[in-house]
N, C-alpha and C positions, 0 to 999 in steps of 0.2 A: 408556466413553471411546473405545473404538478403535473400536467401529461408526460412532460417531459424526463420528470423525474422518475414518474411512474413505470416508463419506455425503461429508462436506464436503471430502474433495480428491477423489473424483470428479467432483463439482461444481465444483471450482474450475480442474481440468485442463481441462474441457470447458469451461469457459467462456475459459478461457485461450487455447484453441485457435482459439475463435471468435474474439478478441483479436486473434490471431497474423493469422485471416482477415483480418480490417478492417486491421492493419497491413501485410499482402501487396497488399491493394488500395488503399487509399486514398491512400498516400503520393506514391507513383507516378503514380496520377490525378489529383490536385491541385497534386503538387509543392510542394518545399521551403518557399517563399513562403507559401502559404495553410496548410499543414501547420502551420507557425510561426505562424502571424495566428494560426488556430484552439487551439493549446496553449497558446498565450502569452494570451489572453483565459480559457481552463480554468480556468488554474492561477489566475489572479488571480482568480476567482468561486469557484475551492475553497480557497485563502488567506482569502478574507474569511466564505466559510462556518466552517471552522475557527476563525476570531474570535468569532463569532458561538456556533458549537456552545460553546467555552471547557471542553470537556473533559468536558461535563452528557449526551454520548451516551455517555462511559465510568463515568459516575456511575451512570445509568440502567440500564446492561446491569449493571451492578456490584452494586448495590442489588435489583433486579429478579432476580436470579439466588440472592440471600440471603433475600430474600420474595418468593418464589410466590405465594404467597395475596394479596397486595397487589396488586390487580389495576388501583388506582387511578392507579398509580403512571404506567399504559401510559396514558391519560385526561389527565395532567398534560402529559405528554411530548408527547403528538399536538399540544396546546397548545401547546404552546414552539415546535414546529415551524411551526408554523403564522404564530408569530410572528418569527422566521429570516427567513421567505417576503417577508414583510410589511415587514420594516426592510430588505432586498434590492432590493427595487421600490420607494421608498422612494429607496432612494441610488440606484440608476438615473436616478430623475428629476427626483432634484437636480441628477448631473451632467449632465443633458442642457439643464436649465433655467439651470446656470452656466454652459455649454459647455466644458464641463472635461474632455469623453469623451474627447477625441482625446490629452488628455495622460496619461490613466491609462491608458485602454486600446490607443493608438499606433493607431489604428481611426477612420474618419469614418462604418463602415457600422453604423447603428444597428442593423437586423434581424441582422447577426450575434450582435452585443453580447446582445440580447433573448433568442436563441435560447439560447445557449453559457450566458447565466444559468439559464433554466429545464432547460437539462441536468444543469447541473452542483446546481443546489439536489435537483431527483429521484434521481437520483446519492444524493446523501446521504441522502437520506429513505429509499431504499428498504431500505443500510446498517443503518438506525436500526430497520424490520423484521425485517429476518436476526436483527440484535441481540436481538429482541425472544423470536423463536423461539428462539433457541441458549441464550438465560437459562432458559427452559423444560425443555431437553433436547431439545424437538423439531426439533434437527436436520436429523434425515431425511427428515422432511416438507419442511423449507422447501429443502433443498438436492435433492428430488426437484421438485420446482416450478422450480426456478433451471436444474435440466436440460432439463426440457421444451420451457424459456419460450427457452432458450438455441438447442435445433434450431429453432425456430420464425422466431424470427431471422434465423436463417443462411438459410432458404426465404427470407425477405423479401427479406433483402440481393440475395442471389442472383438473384434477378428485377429488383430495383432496376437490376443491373450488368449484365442482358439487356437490360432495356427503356428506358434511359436513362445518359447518359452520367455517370459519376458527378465532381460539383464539389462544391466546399465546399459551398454551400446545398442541392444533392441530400443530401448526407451528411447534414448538420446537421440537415433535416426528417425523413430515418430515424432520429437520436437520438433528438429530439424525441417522435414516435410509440413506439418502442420501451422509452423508458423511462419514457414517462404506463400504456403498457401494465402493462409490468412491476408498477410502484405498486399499480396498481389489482387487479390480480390478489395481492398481497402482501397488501394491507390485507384484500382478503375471506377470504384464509387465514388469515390471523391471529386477524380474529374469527371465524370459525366454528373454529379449533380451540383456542386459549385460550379461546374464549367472554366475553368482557370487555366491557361495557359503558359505555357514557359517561357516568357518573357520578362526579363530582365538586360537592365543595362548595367555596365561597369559603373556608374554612376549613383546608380540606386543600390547598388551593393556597399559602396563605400557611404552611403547615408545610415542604410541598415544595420552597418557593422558600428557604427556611433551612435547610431539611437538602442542599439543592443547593448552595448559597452556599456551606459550611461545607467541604462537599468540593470543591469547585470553585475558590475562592479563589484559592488560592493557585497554579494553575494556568493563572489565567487571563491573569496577567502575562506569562504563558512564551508563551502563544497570541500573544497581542497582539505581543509582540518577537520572538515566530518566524513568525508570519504575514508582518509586517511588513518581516521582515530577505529572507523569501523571494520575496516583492513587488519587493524591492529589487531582489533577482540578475536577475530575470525580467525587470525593466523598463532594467535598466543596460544587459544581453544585447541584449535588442531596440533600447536607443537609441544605441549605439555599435558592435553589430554587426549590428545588423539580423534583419529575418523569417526570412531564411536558417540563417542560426548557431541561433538559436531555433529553427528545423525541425529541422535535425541533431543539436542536442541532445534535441528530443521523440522521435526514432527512436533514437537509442540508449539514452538511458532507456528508454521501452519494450520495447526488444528485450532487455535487460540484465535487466528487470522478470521479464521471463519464469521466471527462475530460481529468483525468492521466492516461487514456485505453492507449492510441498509446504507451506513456511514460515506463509505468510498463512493458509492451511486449518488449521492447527493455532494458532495468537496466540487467538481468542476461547474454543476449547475448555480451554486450558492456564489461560488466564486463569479460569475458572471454576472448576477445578478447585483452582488459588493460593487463590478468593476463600473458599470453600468450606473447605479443612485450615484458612487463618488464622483464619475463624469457628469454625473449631472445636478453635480452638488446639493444630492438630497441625503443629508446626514441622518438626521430624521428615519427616513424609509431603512437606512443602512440597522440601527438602533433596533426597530423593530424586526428586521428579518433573523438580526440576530437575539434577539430574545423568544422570537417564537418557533425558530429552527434548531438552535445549538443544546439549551439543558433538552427538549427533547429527544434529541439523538443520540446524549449523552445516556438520556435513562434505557432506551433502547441496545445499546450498547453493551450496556450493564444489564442487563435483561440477559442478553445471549453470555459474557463474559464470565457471570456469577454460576451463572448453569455450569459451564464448561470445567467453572474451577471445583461446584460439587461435588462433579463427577467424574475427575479427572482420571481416575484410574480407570474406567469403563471405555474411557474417550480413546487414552493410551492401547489398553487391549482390544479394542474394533480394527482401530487404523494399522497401527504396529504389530501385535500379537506382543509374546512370552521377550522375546528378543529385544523390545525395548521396556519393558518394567521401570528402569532407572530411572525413565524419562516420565515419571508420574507427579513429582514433582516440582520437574520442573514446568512441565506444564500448569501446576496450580498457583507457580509464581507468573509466568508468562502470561499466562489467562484475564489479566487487572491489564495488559497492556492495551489493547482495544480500547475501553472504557477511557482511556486520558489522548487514547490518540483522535480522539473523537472531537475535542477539543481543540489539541493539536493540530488539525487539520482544518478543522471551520475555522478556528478563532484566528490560525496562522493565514489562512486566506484574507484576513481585514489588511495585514500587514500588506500583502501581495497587490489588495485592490489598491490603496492609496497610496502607492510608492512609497513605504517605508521600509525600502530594503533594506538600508543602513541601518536602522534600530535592529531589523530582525537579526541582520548580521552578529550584531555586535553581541546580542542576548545568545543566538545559538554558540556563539565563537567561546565565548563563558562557560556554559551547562556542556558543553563538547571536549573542552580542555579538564575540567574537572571530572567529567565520567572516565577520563586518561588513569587518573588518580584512584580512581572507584575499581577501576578494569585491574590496573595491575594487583591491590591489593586483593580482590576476592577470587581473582586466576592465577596470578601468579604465587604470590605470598601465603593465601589461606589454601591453592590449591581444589578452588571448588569448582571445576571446569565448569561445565554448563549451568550446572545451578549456579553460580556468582554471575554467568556471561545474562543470566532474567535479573536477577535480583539487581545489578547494574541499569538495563536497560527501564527498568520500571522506578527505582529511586530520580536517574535522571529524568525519566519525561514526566514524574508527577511535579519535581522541582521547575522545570521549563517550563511545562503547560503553562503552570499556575502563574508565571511570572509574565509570561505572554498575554494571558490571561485579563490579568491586573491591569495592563496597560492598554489594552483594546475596552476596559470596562469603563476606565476614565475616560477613553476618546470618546466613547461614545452614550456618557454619561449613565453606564447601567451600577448597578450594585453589585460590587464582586463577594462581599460577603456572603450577601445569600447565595450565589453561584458555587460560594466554596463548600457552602451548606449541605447543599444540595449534592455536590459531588461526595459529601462521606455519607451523607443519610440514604441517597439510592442504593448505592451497592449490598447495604445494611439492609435494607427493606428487602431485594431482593432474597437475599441469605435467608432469612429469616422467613419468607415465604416458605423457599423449597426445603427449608427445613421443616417443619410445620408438616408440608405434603408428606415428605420423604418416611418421615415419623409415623403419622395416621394413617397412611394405605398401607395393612398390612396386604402385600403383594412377594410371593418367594423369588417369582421367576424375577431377576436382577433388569431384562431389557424388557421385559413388561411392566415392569415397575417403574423405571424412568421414563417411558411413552404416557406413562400413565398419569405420572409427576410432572410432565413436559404440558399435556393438553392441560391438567386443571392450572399451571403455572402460569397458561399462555394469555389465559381469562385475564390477567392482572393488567398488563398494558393495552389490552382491550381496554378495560373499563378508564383507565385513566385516559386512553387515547380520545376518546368517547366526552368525557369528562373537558379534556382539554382542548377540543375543537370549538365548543360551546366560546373559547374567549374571543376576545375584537380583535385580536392582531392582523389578521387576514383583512377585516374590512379599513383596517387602518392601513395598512401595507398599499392596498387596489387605489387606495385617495390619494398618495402621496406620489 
């Protein structure tokens, strides 16, 4: 488990970094405007993908991870996908044939619309790969392919941004290419190291589609009403406050994102390891992995999250420049979202491993229907575009977490109080640290000053990391 894990946030730092690159250049070259055209089309083609997926890519990595040998299962799946692709294109051009584009997607430019779709469906597919290897154990393989592929890239870009000026449609053709690459280079790894074949029968299609249904169900109502609800924010944003507010929110989500690297590299491995003790009914082993993995990823989270929100106007003028300022803000709201989605995402995987879809359901279908309520009053009513569309998104996930929270802390007999504890006293400690630094190094120059504030800050979760290795979880984990 730790090589593994270790494989996969090398991987995902480096590719975060590249991230970080595209977000230093592109913003800036395109501006607020197209920046927001571009997100706000994204999110609504990764909205209706998640409709569409309905939760059958965490069935698959789920099931797929419980039978290896089931090799049929990868055969079914390429199927489904396949089929995604096909009901996408499909609605494209209905609404192109109803002339409905301009009021879904606030856009009259068809070839944007086309391209942003086939990003964002490859996007997902190539997910549904990694997926595929990490069910395996083969981690290290796919996450040493994901490095490669990742320097390879950055040569491309690089040259793009010598030899041409870069606009929205420059960018969008480097997506486009970069991640039909990607794909292609995925699927040949996958089969030459799983070795998996495409065989399937009618048979075993109609078993897969009932043993999917079955897990799926009751998930898919929560897709549909969160897909939907986050359609909503997206499209209110952009129709009452326009491309702009929509830009400045895409860059401080972004920049904020940065902090849940450690986090996301560690959700598919944890998650297998959940699916694996509950198959093998060690409740026990479950209990501890999750005490010795989740406050610490939480603190870490909050580590990079707290910095972020310090310094958020520094963060704002690197990435953005003078052109997004407004967006200072809201990034200092956005920035606390990492830190709970950290939770959010470990503690939602207990749900995933022990078939409780139907609880998750019914908990997400709740906190989803009332951020409805939360969205229209701080967008609509108060008028606060972007700053209402954070201040939304961070009131719901500390309410949800914590409720998720609560009932994974019962199953598994842990203390959620102190959990809760723990979650307002970290981010506290941290503040208070780089306050402290920020204070005492009299330093003029402003990004000397915060490199400077960064390395003595960084000492902190060393020492507790250090501190906290010392305990038995680990050896109690290896026994069980």
């Amino acid at each position: 488990m730790k090589s593994r894990y270790f494989i996969k946030l090398i991987a995902t730092v480096i590719n975060a970094l590249f991230n970080a690159f595209i977000l230093f250049l592109v913003p800036k070259s395109i501006g607020p405007e197209s920046f927001g055209i571009y997100n706000y089309i994204l999110n609504i083609f990764n909205q209706i993908i998640g409709v569409l997926d309905g939760g059958t890519s965490t069935a698959f990595y789920t099931k797929l991870s419980q039978r290896n040998e089931e090799k049929k299962l990868i055969s079914f799946y390429i199927i489904f996908s396949l089929l995604i692709f096909l009901i996408l294109f499909i609605f494209i051009i209905f609404l192109l044939l109803t002339n409905n584009v301009d009021y879904i997607f606030m856009s009259e430019n068809i070839t944007y619309i086309i391209k942003i779709f086939f990003i964002s469906f490859l996007l997902w597919f190539a997910r549904v790969h990694i997926k595929t290897m990490d069910a395996y154990a083969f981690t290290i393989y796919s996450e040493t392919i994901k490095i490669l592929y990742v320097f390879i890239s950055l040569v491309l870009l690089i040259s793009i941004d010598y030899l041409y000026q870069i606009t929205l449609n420059v960018f969008l053709n480097f997506l486009i290419f970069n991640t039909l690459l990607y794909n292609i280079i995925l699927v040949i790894a996958t089969k030459l190291k799983i070795k998996w074949e495409f065989h399937l029968k009618y048979s075993d299609i109609k078993i897969y589609i009932k043993e999917f249904f079955i897990y799926t169900h009751p998930l898919l109502m929560t897709m549909i009403i969160g897909s939907s609800v986050t359609i909503l924010d997206f499209w209110m944003l952009q129709k009452y406050a326009g491309s702009q507010e929509q830009g400045y929110y895409a860059l401080s989500f972004q920049i904020a994102s940065m902090s849940f690297v450690l986090i996301s590299a560690m959700t598919p491995i944890i998650t297998r390891e959940f699916a694996k003790s509950y198959q093998a009914n060690k409740l026990r082993r479950m209990s501890l992995l999750f005490k010795k993995y989740i406050p610490f990823f939480y603190m870490l989270s909050s580590f990079f999250s707290i910095f972020v929100l310090y310094y958020a106007s520094f963060f704002v003028d690197f990435f953005g420049g003078d052109e997004y300022s407004s967006a200072i803000l809201i990034l200092s709201i956005i920035s606390l979202y990492p830190m709970h989605q950290t939770y959010g995402q470990l503690s939602g995987a207990i749900f995933f491993s022990i078939n409780k879809t139907k609880e998750y359901r019914n908990i997400s279908i709740f906190f989803i229907l009332l951020g409805v309520f939360v969205s229209i009053l701080l967008i609509y009513f108060l008028d606060l575009g972007a700053i209402g569309l954070a201040l939304k998104i961070i009131i719901i996930q500390i309410l949800a977490v914590n409720y998720q929270l609560y009932l994974n802390c019962k199953y598994l007999n842990i203390s959620f109080i102190k959990l809760l504890i723990h979650q307002m006293l970290t981010p506290l400690f941290f503040f208070l640290i780089i306050k402290f630094f920020d204070t005492f190094l009299m330093i003029e120059n402003n990004l000397l000053k915060i490199i400077v504030v960064f390395i003595f800050y960084l000492l902190i979760p060393i020492i507790l990391f250090q501190i906290r290795r010392k305990n038995e979880y680990i050896k109690k984990i290896q026994l069980l």
